[in-house]
C-alpha positions in Angstrom: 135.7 44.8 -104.8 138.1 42.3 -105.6 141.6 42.9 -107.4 140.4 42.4 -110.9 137.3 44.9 -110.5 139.8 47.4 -108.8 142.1 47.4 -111.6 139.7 47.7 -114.2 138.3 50.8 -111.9 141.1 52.6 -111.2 142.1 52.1 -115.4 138.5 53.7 -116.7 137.2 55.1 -113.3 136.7 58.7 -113.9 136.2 57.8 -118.2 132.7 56.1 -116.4 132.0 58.6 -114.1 131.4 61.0 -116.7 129.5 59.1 -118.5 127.1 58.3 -115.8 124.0 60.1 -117.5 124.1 57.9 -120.3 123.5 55.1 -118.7 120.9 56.0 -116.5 118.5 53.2 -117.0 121.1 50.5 -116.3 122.3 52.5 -113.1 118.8 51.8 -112.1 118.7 48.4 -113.1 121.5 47.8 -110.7 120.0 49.5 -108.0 117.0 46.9 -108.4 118.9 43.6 -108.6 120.8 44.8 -105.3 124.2 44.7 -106.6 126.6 45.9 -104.0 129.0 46.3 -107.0 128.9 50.4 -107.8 127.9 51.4 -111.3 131.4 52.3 -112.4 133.0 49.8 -111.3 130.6 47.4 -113.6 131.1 48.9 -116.5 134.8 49.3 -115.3 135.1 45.8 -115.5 132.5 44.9 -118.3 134.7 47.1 -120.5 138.3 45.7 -120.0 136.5 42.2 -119.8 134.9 42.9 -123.5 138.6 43.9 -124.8 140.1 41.0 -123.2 138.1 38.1 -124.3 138.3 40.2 -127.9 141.9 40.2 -127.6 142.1 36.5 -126.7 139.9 35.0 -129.5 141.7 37.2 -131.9 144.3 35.7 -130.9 143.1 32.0 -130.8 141.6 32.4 -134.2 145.0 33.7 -135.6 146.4 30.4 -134.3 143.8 28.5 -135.7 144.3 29.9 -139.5 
């Protein structure tokens, strides 16, 4: 895990880990592709990733108007 992955992990860890039976298929789908990276850590980081590219082009668009 690299420093950016840990953050995001140890911000929405546990949220994830409870959540773990919805996303069952995509748990599996991760097994499959061989990803070392552990489920909660990718949506961890696919999470805080979605907010902050939201947060920047929000941002960048303001700018632009």
């Amino acid at each position: 895990m690299n420093s950016f992955e840990r953050f995001c992990f140890n911000l929405l860890g546990m949220r994830m880990k409870s959540k773990r039976e919805q996303y069952a298929q995509l748990r599996n789908d991760i097994i499959s592709a061989r990803l070392k990276t552990p489920f909660e850590v990718y949506i961890s980081t696919a999470v805080v990733s979605s907010i902050l590219v939201g947060l920047i082009s929000a941002v960048f668009l303001g700018l632009i108007t």
